[in-house]
N, C-alpha and C positions, 0 to 999 in steps of 0.2 A: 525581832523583826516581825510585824505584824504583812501577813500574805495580801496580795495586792489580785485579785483572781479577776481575772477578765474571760468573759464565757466564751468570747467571739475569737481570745487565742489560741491554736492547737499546734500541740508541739511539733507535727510535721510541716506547721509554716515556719518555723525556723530554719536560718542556714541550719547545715549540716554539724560543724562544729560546735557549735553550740548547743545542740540537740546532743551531741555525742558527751560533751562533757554535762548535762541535766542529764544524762540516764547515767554517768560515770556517780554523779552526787547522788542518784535516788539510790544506787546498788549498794552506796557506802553506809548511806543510813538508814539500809534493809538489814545491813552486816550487822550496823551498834544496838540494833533496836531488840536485836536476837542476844548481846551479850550482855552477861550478867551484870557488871558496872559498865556502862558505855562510858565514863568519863576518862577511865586508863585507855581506853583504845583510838582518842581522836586521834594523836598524832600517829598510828600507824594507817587509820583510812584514808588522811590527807595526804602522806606521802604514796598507797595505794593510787588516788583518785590521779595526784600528780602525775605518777608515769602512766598513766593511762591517756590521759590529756597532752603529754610534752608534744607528742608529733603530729599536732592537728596543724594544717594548714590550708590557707584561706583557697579559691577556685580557680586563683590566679597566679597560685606561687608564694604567695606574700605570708608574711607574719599573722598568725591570728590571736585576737583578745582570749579568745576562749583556750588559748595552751598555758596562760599562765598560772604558775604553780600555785597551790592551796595550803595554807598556816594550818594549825592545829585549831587556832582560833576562831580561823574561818568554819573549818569544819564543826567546831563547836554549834557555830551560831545558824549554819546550815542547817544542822541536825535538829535543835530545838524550833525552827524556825518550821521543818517539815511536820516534826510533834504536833505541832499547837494546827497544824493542816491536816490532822490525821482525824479530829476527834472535834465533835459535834459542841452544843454549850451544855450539856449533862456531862460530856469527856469521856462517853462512849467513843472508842474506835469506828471508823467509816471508811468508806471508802469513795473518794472524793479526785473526780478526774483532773479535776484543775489545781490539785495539789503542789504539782511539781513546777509550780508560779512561782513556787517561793524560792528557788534556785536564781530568779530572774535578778537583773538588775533594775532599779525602777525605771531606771530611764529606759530600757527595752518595752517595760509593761506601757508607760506613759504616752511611748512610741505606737502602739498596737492600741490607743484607745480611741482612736481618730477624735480626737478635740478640736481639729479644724472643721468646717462647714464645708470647704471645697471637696472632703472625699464622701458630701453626703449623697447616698443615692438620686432626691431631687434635682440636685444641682448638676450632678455629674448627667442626667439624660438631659437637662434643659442647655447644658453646655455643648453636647457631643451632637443634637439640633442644631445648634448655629451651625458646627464646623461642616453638617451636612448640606446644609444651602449653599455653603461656599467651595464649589467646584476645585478650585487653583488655590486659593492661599487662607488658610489657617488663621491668620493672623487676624484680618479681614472679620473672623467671628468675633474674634478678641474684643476687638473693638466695639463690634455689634452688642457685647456685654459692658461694657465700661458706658456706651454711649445710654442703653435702657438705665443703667445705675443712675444714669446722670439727670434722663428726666422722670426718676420716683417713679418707675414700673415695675409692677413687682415681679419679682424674681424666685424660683420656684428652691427652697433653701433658706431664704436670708426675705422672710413676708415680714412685712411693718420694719422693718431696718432701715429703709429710705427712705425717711417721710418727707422731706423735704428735698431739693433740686441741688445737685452741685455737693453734695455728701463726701466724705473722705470714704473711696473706699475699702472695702475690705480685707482684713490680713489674709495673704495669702495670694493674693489678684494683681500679681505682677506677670508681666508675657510671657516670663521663662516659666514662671511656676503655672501656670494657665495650659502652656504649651505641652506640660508633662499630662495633663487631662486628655489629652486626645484619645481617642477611641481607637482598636486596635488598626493595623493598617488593612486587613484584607475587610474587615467589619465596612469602614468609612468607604475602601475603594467600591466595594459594590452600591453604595449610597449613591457616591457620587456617579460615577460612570458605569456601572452593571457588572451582571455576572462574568461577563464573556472579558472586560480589562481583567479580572481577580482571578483567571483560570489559574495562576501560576503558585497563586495563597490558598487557593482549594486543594479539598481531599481527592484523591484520583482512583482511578482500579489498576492495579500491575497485570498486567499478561507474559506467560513464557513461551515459547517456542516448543517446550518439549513436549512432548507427546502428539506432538501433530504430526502431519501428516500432507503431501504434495496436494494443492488446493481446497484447504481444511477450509480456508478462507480468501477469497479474494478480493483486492479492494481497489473498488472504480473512485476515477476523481480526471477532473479536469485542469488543467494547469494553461496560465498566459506563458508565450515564449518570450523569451525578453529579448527578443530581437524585432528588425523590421524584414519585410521582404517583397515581392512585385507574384503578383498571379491575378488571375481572371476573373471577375463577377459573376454573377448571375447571368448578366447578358453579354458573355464576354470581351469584355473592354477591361486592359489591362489596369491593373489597382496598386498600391502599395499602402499597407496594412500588418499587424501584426498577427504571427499566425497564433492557434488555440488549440492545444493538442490533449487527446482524448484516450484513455488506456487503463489498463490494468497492471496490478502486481499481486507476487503470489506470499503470503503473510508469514510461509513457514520459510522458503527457500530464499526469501528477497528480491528474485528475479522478475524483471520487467516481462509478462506476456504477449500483450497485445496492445498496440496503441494507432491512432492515424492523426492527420494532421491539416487544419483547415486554417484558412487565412481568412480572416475578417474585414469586411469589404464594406462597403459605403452604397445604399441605394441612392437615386436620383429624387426621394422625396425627403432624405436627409436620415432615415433609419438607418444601421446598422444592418449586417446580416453576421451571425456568429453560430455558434455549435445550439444544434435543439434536438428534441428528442429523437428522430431519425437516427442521427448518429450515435447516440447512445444505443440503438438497438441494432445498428452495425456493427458496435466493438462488439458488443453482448452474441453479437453473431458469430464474428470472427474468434469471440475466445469459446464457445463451443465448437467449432468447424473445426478449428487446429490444435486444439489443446484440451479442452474435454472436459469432463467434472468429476469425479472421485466416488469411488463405489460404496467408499464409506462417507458419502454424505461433504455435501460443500454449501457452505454461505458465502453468499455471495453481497459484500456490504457498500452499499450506497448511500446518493445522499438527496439532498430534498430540491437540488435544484436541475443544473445541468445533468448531472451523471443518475438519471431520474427515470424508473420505468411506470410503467401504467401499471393499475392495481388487475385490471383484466389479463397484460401479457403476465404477471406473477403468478396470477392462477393456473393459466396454461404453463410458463414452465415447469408449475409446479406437478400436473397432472404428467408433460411427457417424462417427465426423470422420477416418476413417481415416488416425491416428494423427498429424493435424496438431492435437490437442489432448492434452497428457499431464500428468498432476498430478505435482508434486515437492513436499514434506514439509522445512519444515527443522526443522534438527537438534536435540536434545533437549539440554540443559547441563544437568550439575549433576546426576547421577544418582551419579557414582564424585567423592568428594572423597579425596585425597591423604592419605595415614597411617589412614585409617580402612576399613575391611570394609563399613562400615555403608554403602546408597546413598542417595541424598539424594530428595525429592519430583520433580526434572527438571523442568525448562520447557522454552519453544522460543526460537530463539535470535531476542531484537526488532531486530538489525541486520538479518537476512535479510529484515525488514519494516519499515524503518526510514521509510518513506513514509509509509504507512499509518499509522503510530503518531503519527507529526509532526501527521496530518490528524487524528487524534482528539483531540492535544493543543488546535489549532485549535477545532475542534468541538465540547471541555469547556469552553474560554476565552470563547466565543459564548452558553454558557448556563450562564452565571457570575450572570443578572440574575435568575433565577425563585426567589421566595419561597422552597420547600424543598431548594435549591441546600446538595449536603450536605459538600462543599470536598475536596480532594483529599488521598490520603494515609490517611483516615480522620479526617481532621482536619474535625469538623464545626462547625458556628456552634452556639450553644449555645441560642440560640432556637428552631433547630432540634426540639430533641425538644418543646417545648410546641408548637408547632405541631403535629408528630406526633402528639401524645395528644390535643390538639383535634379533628384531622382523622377520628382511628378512633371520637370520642366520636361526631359526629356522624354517621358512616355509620351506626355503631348505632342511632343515633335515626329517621334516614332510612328504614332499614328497613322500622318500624312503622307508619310515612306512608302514606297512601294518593298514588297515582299522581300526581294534581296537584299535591299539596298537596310532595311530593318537589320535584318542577320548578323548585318556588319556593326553595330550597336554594339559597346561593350558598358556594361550595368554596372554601376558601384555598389546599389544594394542586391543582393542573391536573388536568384528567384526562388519559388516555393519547390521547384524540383529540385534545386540546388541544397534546400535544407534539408527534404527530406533522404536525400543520399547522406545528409551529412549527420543526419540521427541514425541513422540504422549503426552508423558506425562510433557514433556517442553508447549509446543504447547500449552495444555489443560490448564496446570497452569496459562500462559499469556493470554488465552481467558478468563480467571475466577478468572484474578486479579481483584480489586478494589483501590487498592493503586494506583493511576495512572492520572496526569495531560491532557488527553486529549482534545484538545481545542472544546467550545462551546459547552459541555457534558451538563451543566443545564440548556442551552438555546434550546437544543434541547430533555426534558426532563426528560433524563437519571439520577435521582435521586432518591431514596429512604428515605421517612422518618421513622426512626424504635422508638420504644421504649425499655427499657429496666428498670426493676424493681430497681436494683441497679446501673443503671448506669456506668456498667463496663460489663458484661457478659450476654447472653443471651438477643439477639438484636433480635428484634419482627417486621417487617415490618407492619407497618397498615392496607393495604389492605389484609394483612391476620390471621387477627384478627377480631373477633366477633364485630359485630356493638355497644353493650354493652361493653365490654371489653374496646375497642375504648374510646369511651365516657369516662370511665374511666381512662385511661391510660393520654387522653387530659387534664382531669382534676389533675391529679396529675403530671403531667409535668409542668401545670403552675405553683405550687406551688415550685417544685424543677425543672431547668431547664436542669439540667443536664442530668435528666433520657430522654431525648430527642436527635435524631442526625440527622444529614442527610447527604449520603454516596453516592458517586458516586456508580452507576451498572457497573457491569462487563459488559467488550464485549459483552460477552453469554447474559447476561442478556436484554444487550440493543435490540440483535439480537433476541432474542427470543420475545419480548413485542413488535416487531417494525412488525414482519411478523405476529402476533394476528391480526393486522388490514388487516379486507379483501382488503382494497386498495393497501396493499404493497404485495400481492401475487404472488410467485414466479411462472413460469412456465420451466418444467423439459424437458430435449431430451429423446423423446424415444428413447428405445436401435438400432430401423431403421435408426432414423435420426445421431444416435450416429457411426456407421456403414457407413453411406453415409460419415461423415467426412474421415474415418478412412478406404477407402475405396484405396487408395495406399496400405494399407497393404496385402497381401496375406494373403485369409485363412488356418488353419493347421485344418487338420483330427483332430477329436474330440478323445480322448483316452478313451478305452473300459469301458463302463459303469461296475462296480461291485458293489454291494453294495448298490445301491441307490444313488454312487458317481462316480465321476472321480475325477483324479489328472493330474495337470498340474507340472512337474518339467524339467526345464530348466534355468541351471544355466547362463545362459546371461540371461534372463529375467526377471528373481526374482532367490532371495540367497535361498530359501527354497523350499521345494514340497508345493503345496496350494493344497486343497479338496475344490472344488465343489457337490454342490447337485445336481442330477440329473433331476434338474425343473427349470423353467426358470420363471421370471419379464415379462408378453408378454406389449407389450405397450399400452394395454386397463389395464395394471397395477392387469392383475391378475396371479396367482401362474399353472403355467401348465408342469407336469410331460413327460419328454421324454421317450418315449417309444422305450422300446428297440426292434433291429434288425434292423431300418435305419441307412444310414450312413448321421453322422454330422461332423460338421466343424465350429471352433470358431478366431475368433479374440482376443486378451489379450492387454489389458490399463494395462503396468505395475503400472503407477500413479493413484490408487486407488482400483488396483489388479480387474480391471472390465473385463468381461469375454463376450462375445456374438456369441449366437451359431445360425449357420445357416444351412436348410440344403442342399440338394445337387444339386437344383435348386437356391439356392443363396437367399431364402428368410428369412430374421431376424426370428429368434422364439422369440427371448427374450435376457436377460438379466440372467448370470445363478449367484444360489445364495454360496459365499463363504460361506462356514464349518469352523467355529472358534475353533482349538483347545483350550482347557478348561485343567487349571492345575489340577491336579486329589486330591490336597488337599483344590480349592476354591468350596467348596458345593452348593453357591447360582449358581457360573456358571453356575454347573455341573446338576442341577436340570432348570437352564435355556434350557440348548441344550437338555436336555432332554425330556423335552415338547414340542421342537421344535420337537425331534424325534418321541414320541408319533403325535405330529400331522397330520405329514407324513402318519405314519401307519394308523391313524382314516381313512384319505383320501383312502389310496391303500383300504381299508377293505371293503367302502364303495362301490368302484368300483366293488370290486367281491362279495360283496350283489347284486348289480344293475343286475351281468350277471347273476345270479343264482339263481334269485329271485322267478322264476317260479316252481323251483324245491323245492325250499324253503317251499314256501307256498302249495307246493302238498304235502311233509312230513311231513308237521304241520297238514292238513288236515286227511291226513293217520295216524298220530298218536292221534287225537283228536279221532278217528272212533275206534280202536281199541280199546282206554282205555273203550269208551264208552259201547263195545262189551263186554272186561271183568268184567265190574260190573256191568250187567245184564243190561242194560238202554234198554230201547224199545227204537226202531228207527224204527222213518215216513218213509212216502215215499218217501219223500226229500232224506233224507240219507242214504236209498237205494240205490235210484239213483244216487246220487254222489258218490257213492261207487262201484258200477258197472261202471261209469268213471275212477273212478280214477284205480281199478283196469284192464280197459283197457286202459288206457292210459301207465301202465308200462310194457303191453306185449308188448316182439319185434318182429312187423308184418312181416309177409315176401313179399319181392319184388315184385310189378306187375307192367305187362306194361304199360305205359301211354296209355291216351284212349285220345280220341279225344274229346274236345270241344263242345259241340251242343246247341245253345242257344235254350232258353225255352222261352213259351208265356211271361211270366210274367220276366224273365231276359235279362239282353241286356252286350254286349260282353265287356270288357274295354277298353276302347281306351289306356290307360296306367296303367300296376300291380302296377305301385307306387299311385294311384288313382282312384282304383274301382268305375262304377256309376252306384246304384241302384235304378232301376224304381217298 
C-alpha cells in the first residue's frame, strides 16, 4: 500500500479511537522493526495491537470501527506499508511526520482532502456575508446564492464556472448542505444584532466573595417597580405613575443598604419627571451617613446613567476618605456593532452588577400580589388598564371634593406611602431570608450549625448554647444524625458577624462632611420650633408631614438640644428622610433626629417613644436644676433651719451665722453708686475679671 500523505492532516484532528488505535499500530511496528526476523512476530503484534484496541468506544456509547480486531496479515501490510514511509528514494531512514497516514483508511484520507469547493476558504467568507445581511432567516442567503448562480455573477470560489444564465448548479449547493456552512453562532449573532444579544456566547471574568470584606464593594443601580401607584407632582396634584427606586447593595454580604423611592409623574408640557442626579447623590448620602465605607478601602461601582455621579463630586470624595473610597463606572456595550458605521444606544454591562440585579428580580417576585402589578417585560394583565382609567377617573373626582369628604375615598391602586411601608418590609424579609444559593457562602463562613431535639422544630445554634448543653447536644447527634443541620445565614446575619470583627469597621460621614456634598442644595429656614419639634411638610419632597426633634446628632456624635429664639436652617435627604440644620452663619449643628409615629394600638412602641420622651424631659429638668441650683440649695438650707427652730433644737453658732446669711442674703438691697477701685497692701488689681490673681 502506497502512503496517501496529506500535510493539512494531524493526528490530533482525529476522533480519539482512532488516534488510539494509529499509535497502538506505530508501537507494533517500532516492536518488529527492532526484531531480528519481523516476519515470525506479525501474528504476536496483531493480537498485541488487538487487545489493546478491543475496548474503544465511540463518545456516545456506541460500537467503534476502530476496535475491530487486526489479522496477522493486516499487520503484515501495516508494517511494510509504514517501511516504505520511513525512508526517503536513496532508502535512507527519516524521519517523517505524516508517516503514520499509512495506518489510515483511504476513505478517511480522501475525506480530509476537501475535494469539494464549498469548504474553500473563498467561498465559505463570501457565504457567511450573505447570512450576515440576513438578520432573521438563513435561508433567505441561500437563496441570495442560488439566485447570483443564476444570473452568471461571479462567485468568489467557483470564477468562470457560470458562464452562461440558468446553469446546473453546483455539487454540494443543496439548503441542508449550505445550511451546515453557517458561521459559528456567537460569531453571526454579533453581526447581526451586536455585542450586548451575544453576552451569553461571550468570555466573562469569575469573581468570589472570599477574601472580602463588609463594603469592599458596593453596587448602585436603579430599578422600575413593576407596579402602579397614586402620589403628588411637582406641583402637587395627585398622579398615578410608576414608582423608580434608587439603592445600594453590599457585594460581600448581599444585603440591601440603602434605597428610596420616587413615583414618576407627568408634566403639563407632556415631559416626564423621573430619578436625575440629585437623587443619586442623596442615596450616596444616605449610604455614608448610616452605614460608612471600610478602612480598608471601598469601591463604590456605578454606572453611566441614572446611578451617575460628577467627575468633580468623585474628587472630592475622593480627597475627604482620603482615597480609601473611589468610584469605578462599568463599561458601556453595544455602542460599535460589527459591519456597521452606525453606533448603537450603549448600556452598562448587568454582569458587573449581576447581585444587584438577582436582588431586584427577588424584590419584583415579592410584589407580584398588588392589584396594579403591571408583569414584566411589558407584558401587562389586561385588567390592568381598567383599573388605570378607574383609578385617574377618580382622582379627577376627588379633586372637586372638599377635605373630608376626600378622606372617605377608598383607592384601588396604593399610594406611594402605602408601598413604601410595604418595601421596608419586602427589603427586611430578603435581608433575613436563608433559603438562598449565594455563591461562596461557606467558603466564606457564612454557616450556622444548629441542633434540634427532634429534629424538625426548634433549631438551637451552638454558639448559643451552654458549653454543657453543647457537649450534649454533640453527643446525641452522633447517635441520631438527623438532630443535626447546617444552614446558610441570612444577609443580616452574615452582615452583622462580619462588622463584630474590629478589622472590618465601618467609618460614618459626619452630618458636616454630609452637607459639603450636598452643598449645591440651598438651605430652607428651619420651621418654628413647638413642642420640642418641627415639622417638615412638602409635598414634592416626601408624601407626608415628618416630625423632627428639636436636637440634633452633632458629629462628635452627641445629642444637643436647639435652643429656641435663633434662627436656623436645614437641608432634607429625601433618601433616608436625613435632615441637617445649620445656623445662620452656615455652620452644620448636626443631624436632627426623626420622631416615629407609633400606632396607638402597638404598646411595646408606644412605651418605646415614650422613654424616648421621658428622656428628653430628664435632660431639659437637669438643665433648670443646673441654673437654679443656688437657689435650690439656699431653700433647703432655709427649710432645714426652720424645722430645726420649731422642735426646739438649740442651734450653735455655726447656724446662727448661716442664718443671718442666709436671711441677708434674701433682702432686696437698695441701689448704690459704684465706688472706685483702690488697691490694698496685701491685693493687686486683675489683669483680667475672667482671671483674678491673688497675692
Amino acid at each position: 500500500m502506497k502512503p496517501l500523505f496529506d500535510p493539512s492532516l494531524a493526528l490530533h484532528d482525529l476522533p480519539l479511537p482512532e488516534a488510539t488505535r494509529i499509535r497502538a499500530l506505530m508501537g507494533a511496528c517500532k516492536w518488529l522493526d527492532m526484531q531480528f526476523s519481523p516476519t515470525k512476530h506479525f501474528a504476536q503484534a496483531a493480537e498485541a495491537v488487538t487487545q489493546e484496541v478491543a475496548g474503544l468506544r465511540r463518545a456516545d456509547g456506541g460500537d467503534c470501527p476502530s476496535s475491530r480486531p487486526v489479522s496477522a496479515k493486516s499487520m503484515e501490510r501495516y508494517y511494510y506499508a509504514w517501511k516504505s514511509g520511513k525512508k526517503d528514494k536513496q532508502g535512507r531512514k527519516v524521519t517523517q511526520p505524516q508517516c503514520w497516514q499509512c495506518f489510515l483508511d483511504s476513505r478517511t484520507v480522501a475525506a480530509n482532502r476537501k475535494q469539494v469547493r464549498t469548504a474553500q476558504r473563498p467561498f465559505r467568507a463570501h457565504l457567511a456575508l450573505l447570512f450576515s445581511r440576513h438578520k432573521a432567516c438563513a435561508t433567505s442567503a441561500i437563496h441570495d446564492l442560488w439566485q447570483q448562480w443564476d444570473d452568471g455573477k461571479p462567485i468568489p470560489g467557483y470564477e468562470g464556472m457560470n458562464y452562461r444564465r440558468n446553469m446546473e448548479r453546483p455539487a454540494g449547493w443543496s439548503m441542508e448542505n449550505l445550511l451546515r456552512c453557517l458561521p459559528k453562532s456567537r460569531s453571526l449573532k454579533i453581526v447581526r444584532e451586536g455585542i450586548r444579544a451575544a453576552y451569553n456566547e461571550l468570555p466573562q471574568l469569575f469573581t468570589t466573595r472570599r477574601g472580602g470584606w463588609p463594603c469592599c464593594e458596593v453596587y448602585f443601580d436603579d430599578v422600575w417597580l413593576d407596579i402602579e401607584a397614586t402620589g403628588y407632582d411637582a406641583a402637587g396634584k395627585m398622579q398615578i405613575g410608576r414608582p423608580l427606586q434608587l439603592g445600594c447593595l453590599d457585594a460581600f454580604t448581599g444585603k440591601r443598604l440603602c434605597w428610596g423611592t420616587k413615583l414618576r409623574t407627568d408634566k403639563q408640557d407632556g415631559h416626564s419627571v423621573g430619578l436625575n442626579a440629585d437623587e443619586m447623590v442623596f442615596v450616596l448620602c444616605d449610604y455614608l451617613a448610616n452605614v460608612g465605607y471600610s478602612k480598608r478601602g471601598t469601591v463604590l461601582v456605578m454606572e453611566h446613567g441614572t446611578a451617575h455621579i460628577s467627575d468633580a463630586l468623585k474628587d472630592k470624595l475622593y480627597q475627604m476618605t482620603g482615597g480609601l473610597v473611589r468610584v469605578e463606572e462599568g463599561s458601556i456595550q453595544g455602542k460599535v456593532q460589527p459591519g456597521s458605521i452606525y453606533g448603537g444606544r450603549g448600556a452598562g454591562n448587568p454582569r458587573r452588577k449581576a447581585m444587584l440585579e438577582e436582588f431586584h428580580g427577588l424584590q419584583r417576585n415579592r410584589l407580584d400580589s398588588i392589584i396594579t402589578y403591571t408583569g414584566h417585560d411589558r407584558q401587562e394583565p389586561e385588567a390592568l388598564h381598567g383599573i388605570r382609567e378607574q383609578a385617574k377617573k377618580l382622582l379627577k373626582q376627588a379633586a372637586i371634593l372638599p377635605a373630608d369628604m376626600r378622606e372617605l375615598l377608598i383607592q384601588h391602586v396604593p399610594s406611594l406611602a402605602d408601598v413604601t411601608t410595604m418595601l421596608v418590609q419586602v427589603v427586611g424579609a430578603l435581608n433575613n431570608r436563608t433559603e438562598h444559593e449565594l455563591s461562596d457562602w461557606a467558603a466564606c463562613g457564612f454557616t450556622v450549625l444548629e441542633y434540634s431535639a427532634d429534629g424538625r422544630t426548634n433549631w438551637t445554634p451552638f454558639h448559643a448554647m451552654h458549653p454543657a448543653a453543647a457537649e450534649a447536644a454533640k453527643a446525641a447527634a452522633a447517635q441520631e444524625p438527623r438532630l443535626l443541620r447546617q444552614r446558610n445565614m441570612s444577609p443580616q446575619e452574615a452582615w452583622d458577624m462580619s462588622l463584630a470583627r474590629p478589622e472590618n469597621e465601618l467609618v460614618r460621614f459626619t452630618p458636616a462632611q454630609v452637607v459639603e456634598l450636598l452643598i449645591a442644595h440651598k438651605p430652607q429656614p428651619l420651621p418654628q420650633i413647638k413642642g420640642g419639634h418641627f415639622r417638615i411638610k412638602n409635598q414634592r419632597v416626601w408624601h407626608e408631614e415628618l416630625i423632627y426633634e428639636a436636637c440634633v446628632i452633632t458629629s462628635q456624635g452627641f445629642e444637643r438640644e436647639l435652643p429656641t429664639g435663633p434662627d436656623y436652617y436645614y437641608i432634607f435627604n429625601p433618601m433616608g428622610q436625613g435632615c441637617y440644620v445649620l445656623d445662620e452663619r452656615g455652620t452644620v449643628l448636626g443631624a436632627a433626629i426623626l420622631s416615629q409615629r407609633v400606632p396607638i394600638v402597638d404598646e411595646a412602641a408606644k412605651a418605646r417613644q415614650m422613654g424616648r420622651v421621658q428622656h428628653r424631659l430628664a435632660e431639659r429638668l437637669e438643665q433648670a436644676r443646673i441654673i437654679v441650683a443656688q437657689d435650690t440649695a439656699e431653700q433647703s438650707l432655709i427649710a432645714a433651719h426652720n424645722a430645726a427652730v420649731l422642735e426646739g433644737k438649740p442651734l450653735d453658732a455655726l447656724g446662727r451665722l448661716d442664718a443671718a446669711q442666709l436671711r441677708k442674703s434674701r433682702r432686696r438691697s437698695a441701689a448704690a453708686l459704684p465706688q472706685p477701685l483702690c488697691a490694698a497692701d496685701d491685693y493687686q488689681l486683675p489683669s483680667s475679671y475672667d482671671a483674678p490673681t491673688f497675692i
